[in-house]
N, C-alpha and C positions, 0 to 999 in steps of 0.2 A: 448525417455528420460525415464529414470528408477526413480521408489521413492526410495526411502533410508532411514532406520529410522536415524535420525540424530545421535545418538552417538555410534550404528554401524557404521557409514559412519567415524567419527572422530577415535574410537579406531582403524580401519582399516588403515586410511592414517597417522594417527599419534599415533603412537602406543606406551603404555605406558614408554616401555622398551624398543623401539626402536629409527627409525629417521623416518621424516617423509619421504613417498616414493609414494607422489602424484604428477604423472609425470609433472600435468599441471600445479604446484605450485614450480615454480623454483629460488623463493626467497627463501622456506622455504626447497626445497629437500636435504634431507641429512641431517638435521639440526635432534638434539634430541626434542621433545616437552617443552624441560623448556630455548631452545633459541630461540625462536619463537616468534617474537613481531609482526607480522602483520600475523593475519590469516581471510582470502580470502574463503567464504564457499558460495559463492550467486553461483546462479542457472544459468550464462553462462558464471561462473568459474569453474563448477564441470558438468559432464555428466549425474546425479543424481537430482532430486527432495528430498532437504534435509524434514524432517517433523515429528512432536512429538516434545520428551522431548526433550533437550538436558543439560547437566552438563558440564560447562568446568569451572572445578578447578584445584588443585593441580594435575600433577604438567604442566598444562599452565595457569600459573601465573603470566607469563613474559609479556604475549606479550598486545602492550598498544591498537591497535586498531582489532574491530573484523565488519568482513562484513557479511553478514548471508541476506543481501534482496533477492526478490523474490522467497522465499520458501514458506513452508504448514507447518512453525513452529507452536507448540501452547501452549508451556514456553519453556523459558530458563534461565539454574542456570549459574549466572558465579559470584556466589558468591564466597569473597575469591582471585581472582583476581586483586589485588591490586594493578598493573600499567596497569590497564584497564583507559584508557583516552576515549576512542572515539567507539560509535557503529552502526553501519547502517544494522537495522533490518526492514529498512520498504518494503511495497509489503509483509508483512507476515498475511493476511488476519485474520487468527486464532491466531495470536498472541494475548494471553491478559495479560499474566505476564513475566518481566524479575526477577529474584532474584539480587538485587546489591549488599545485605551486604557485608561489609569488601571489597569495592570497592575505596578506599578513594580518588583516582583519577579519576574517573570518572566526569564526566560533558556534561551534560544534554545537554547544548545549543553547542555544539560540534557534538551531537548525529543528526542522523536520522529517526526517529521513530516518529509511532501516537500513544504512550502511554504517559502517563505525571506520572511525577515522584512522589509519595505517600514516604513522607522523613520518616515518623512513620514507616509506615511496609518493606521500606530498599527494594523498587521494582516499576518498575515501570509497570504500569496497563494500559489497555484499559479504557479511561473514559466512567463512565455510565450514562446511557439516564434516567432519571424520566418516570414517565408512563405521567405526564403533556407536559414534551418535544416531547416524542413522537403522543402522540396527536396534541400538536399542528404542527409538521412536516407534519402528514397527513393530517389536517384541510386545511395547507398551501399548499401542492400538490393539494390535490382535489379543490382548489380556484382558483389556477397556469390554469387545467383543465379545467376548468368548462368557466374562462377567454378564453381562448385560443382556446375554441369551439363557445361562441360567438362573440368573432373576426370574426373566422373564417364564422360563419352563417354572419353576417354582412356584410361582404368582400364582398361574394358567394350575397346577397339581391342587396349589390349596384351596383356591378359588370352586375347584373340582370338590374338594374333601369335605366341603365347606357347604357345598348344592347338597351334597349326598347325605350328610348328617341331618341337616335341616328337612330334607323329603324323609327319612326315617324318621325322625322326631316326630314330624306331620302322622306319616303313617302309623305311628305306635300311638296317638292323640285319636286318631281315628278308631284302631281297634279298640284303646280305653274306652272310646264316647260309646261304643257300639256292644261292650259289655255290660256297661251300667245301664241299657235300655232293658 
């Protein structure tokens, strides 16, 4: 599997001035890019690892849902967009900003995505950690750890206590059998 910067990948299969002519996309083949309402960009829709910027504006402005999961995106403008309803960006690890403005149909709880929606700056974002949350995340693992090893020594002691008593029982069984001869 090949990477692709993502709006190479787009000017190629959907090309400004032309129709789109991406074999594996046979809703959209033949179509010009301004009748295109569902476009299909995720990663075992396309032979390519889409990744970077991407800009889809004028003129796919049409189309209302857009798929783009499992990629190495890390923005995407689809401002301008204006019967964009529905997005499923998730599985994009570096993803941390969408641009939404002049998206007016769009909606959030429709969407797929770990970004949450920032209504002031018209984008939605990767939410950020505090240096206190992060601390305590790690406080919390190395607690998780620290638990989970002495279990684990505990288990391992009784497990031990446990052999010992049972070979003593044996052995007191043995000198009993070995009196009563």
């Amino acid at each position: 599997m090949k990477n692709k910067k993502a709006q190479d990948y787009i000017n190629k299969k959907y090309p400004i001035n032309g129709k789109c002519n991406r074999k594996s996309d046979q809703e959209n083949k033949g179509k010009r890019r301004e009748e295109i309402t569902k476009l299909d960009l995720t990663k075992g829709q396309i032979s390519e690892t889409i990744f970077g910027k991407s800009t889809l504006s004028e003129p796919i402005n049409l189309f209302e849902e857009l798929e783009c999961y499992d990629n190495e995106l890390n923005s995407l403008n689809i401002n301008g967009c204006s019967n964009l309803k529905r997005i499923d960006c998730s599985n994009n690890p570096s993803l941390n900003e969408i641009n939404i403005n002049n998206c007016p149909n769009f909606d959030i709880n429709q969407s797929k995505t770990d970004l949450i929606c920032d209504n002031k700056a018209g984008k939605l974002v990767r939410p950020k950690q505090n240096s206190s949350q992060k601390v305590k995340q790690e406080r919390d693992a190395n607690v998780k750890q620290e638990r989970d090893a002495n279990v684990k020594q505990e288990r391992n002691t009784n497990d031990k206590q446990e052999r010992n008593a049972n070979d003593k029982q044996e052995i007191d069984q043995e000198i009993s059998i070995k009196k009563s001869k």
